[in-house]
C-alpha positions in Angstrom: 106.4 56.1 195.6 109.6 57.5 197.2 109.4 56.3 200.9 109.6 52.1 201.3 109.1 51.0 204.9 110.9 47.4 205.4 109.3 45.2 208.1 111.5 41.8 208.7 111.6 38.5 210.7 113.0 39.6 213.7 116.8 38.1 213.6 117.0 36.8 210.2 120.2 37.4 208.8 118.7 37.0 205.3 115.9 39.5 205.3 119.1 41.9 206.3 121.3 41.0 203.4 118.0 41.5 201.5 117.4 45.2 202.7 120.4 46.0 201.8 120.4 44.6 198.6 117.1 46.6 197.6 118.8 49.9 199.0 121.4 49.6 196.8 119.6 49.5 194.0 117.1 52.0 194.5 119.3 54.9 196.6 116.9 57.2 195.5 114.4 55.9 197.8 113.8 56.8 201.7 114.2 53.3 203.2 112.9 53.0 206.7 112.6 50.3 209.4 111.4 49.5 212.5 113.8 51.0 215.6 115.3 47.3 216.2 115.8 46.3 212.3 117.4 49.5 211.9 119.8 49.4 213.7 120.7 46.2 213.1 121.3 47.4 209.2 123.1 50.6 210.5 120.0 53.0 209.3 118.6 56.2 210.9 116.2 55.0 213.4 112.8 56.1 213.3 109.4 55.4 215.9 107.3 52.6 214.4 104.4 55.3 214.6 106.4 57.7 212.0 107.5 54.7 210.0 104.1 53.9 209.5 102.5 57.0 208.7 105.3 58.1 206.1 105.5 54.6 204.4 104.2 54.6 200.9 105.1 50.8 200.4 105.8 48.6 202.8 108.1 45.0 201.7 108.0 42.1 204.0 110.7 39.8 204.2 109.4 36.9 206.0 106.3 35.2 206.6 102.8 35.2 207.5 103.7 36.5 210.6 105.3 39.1 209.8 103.3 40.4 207.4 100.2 40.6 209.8 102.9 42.6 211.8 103.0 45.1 209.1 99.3 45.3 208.6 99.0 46.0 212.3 101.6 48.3 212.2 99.8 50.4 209.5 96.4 50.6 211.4 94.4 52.1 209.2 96.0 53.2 206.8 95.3 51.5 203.0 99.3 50.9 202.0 100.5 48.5 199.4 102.3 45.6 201.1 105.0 43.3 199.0 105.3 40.1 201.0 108.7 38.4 200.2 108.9 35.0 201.4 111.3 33.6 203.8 109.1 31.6 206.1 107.9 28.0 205.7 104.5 28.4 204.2 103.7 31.9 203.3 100.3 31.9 202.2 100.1 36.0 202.0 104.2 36.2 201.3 103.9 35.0 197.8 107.1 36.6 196.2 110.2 33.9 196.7 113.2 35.7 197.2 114.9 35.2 194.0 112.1 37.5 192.1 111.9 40.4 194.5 113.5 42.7 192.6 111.8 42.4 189.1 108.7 42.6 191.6 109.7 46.0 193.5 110.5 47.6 190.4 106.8 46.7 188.8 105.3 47.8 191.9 107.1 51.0 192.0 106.5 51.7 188.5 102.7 50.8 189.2 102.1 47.9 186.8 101.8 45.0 189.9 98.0 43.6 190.6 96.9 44.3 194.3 94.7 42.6 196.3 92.6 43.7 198.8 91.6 41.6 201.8 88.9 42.1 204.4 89.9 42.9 207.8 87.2 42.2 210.4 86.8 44.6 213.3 86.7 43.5 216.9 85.6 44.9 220.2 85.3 42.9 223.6 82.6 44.9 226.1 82.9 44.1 229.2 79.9 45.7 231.1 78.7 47.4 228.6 81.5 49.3 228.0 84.1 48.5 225.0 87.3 47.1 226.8 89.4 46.3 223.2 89.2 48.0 219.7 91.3 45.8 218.0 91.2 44.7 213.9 92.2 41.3 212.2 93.3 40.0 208.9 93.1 36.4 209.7 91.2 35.5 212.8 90.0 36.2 216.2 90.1 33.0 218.4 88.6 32.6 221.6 89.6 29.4 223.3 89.8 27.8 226.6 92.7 27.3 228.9 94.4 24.3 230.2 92.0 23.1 232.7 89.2 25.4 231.6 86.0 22.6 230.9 84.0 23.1 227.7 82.1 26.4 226.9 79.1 27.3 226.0 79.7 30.2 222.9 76.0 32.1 222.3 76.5 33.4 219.0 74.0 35.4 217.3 74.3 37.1 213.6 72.8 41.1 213.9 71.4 39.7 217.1 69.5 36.8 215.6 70.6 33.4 217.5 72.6 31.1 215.4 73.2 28.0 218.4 75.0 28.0 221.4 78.4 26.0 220.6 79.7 23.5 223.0 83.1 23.8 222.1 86.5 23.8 223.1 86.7 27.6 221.1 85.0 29.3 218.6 87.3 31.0 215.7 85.9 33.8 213.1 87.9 34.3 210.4 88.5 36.1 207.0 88.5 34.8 204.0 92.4 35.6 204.3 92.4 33.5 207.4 90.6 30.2 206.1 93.5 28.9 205.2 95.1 29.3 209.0 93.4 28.2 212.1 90.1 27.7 210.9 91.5 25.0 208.1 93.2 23.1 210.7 90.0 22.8 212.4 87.9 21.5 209.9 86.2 25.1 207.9 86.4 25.7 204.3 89.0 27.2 201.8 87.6 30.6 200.5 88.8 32.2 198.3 90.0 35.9 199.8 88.2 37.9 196.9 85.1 37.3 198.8 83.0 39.4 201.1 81.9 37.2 203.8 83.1 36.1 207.4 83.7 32.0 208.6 82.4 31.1 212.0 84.7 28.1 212.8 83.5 25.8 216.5 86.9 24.0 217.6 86.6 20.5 218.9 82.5 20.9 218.8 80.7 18.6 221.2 78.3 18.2 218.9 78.0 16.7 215.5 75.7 19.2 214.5 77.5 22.3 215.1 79.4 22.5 211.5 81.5 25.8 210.4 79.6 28.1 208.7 80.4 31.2 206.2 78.1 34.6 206.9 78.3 37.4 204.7 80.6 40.2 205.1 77.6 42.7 206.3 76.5 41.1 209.2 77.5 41.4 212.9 78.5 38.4 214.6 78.2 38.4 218.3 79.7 35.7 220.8 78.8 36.5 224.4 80.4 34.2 227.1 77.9 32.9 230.2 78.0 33.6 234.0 80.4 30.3 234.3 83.1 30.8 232.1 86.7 30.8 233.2 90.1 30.5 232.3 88.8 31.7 228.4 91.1 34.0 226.4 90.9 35.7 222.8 93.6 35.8 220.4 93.8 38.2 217.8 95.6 37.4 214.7 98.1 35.4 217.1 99.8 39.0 218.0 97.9 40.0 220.8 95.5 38.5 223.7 93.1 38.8 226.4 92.0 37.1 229.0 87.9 37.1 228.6 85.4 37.3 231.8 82.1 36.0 232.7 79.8 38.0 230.4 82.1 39.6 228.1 80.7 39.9 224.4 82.7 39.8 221.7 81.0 41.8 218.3 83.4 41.2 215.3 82.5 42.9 211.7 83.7 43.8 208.8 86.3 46.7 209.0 86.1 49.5 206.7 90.1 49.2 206.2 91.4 46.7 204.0 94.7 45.4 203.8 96.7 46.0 200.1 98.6 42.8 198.9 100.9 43.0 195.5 100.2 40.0 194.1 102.8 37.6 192.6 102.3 38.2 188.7 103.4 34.4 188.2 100.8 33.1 190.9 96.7 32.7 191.4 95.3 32.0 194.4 94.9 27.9 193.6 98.4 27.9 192.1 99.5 29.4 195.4 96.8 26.3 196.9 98.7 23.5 195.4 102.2 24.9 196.1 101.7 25.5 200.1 98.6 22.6 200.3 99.8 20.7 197.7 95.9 21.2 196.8 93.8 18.9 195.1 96.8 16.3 194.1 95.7 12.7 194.8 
């Protein structure tokens, strides 16, 4: 690896001091950055498209958030991403601070673990025509508005009806993702080395309508009826749309996977009882 693309929590003073530090100690590298972060650190500025397409490594230094930023920002391409923590969870961040360079230099000398994690893909049609292309690594949410009233959600797996959910929104998530939305409404924890999908109601006006988890190979479809209003989809909390009368939503699974270095001093239910504080009574 000789290029490193650094994506950062936009106006952390931190994540700066912490470019910087890495530079230093690798100046053999080709360090790049987003236009804004760059020149905020006093480096060449470079389009995000060309940042992305010559980044053999990309380090995060901040959260969640910011690490779905890079993933987006790749597209499709399958690039390593070290996720340095300076959020307040960081679920996908596992690296603190403190160990990032021990980390780097395993990574760049190809001895760290790397995950991979499903990315869903999702298109809205709108008359039969696809309106959005987008992918996910935690979730797409559709939910209603302020004064929208509750919706009716037809969802069907490779067009076989699973129930109509009467629900304030319906969330499909990764594995990745169980541990976001979906948690906080009621789904399960799964563990991200699975191959499977979650189909999460929120608010259900029902008590039979309980989360369920599909596998990875299936199409799920949500198609919205004739009286829907004031109903919008969020994907991954970077990006939304505002959803019309007969729109159908088809989310599966993307052949792209997002590439995490793993923490060599955490598992996944380490990582679990440090965030969750997991299965402590």
């Amino acid at each position: 690896m000789k290029t490193l693309a650094v994506v950062a929590k936009q106006g952390s003073a931190e994540a700066a001091v912490l470019a910087r530090r890495l530079r230093e100690r690798h100046p053999d590298l080709t360090f790049l950055a987003d236009p804004e972060f760059a020149r905020a650190l006093g480096w060449p500025a470079h389009p995000a498209d060309e940042v992305a397409e010559r980044a053999e490594l990309v380090v995060v230094l901040g959260g969640d958030g910011t690490l779905i930023r890079a993933a987006r920002l790749l597209g499709n391409r399958e690039v390593p991403i070290l996720g340095i923590n300076l959020g307040s969870l960081g679920f996908m961040t596992e690296v603190p601070a403190a160990e990032v360079l021990e980390v780097l230099d395993d990574a760049l000398a190809g001895r760290a673990a790397i995950q991979p994690r499903v990315r869903l893909g999702c298109r809205v049609f709108r008359r039969n025509r696809i309106h959005i292309d987008d992918q996910v690594l935690n979730d797409a949410v559709i939910n209603r508005g302020a004064l929208a009233k509750i919706v009716d959600y037809e969802t069907r797996i490779d067009g076989r009806l699973i129930a109509t959910f009467k629900a304030d929104g319906l969330i499909v998530a990764t594995p990745t993702g169980s541990t976001a939305y979906a948690l906080a409404a009621g789904g399960p924890i799964v563990h991200p080395g699975l191959d499977c999908a979650l189909i999460v109601p929120i608010c259900p006006h029902a008590l039979t309508q309980r989360p369920l988890v599909v596998p990875g190979d299936q199409v799920v479809t949500v198609h919205l009826g004739a009286e829907v209003t004031d109903v919008y989809l969020s994907l991954d909390g970077q990006t939304g749309l505002a959803l019309q009368a007969g729109d159908r939503l088809e989310i599966r699974r993307s052949p792209n996977r997002v590439l995490l270095v793993s923490n060599p001093r955490l598992d996944y239910f380490a990582v679990l009882r440090q965030k969750l504080h997991w299965g402590e009574r």
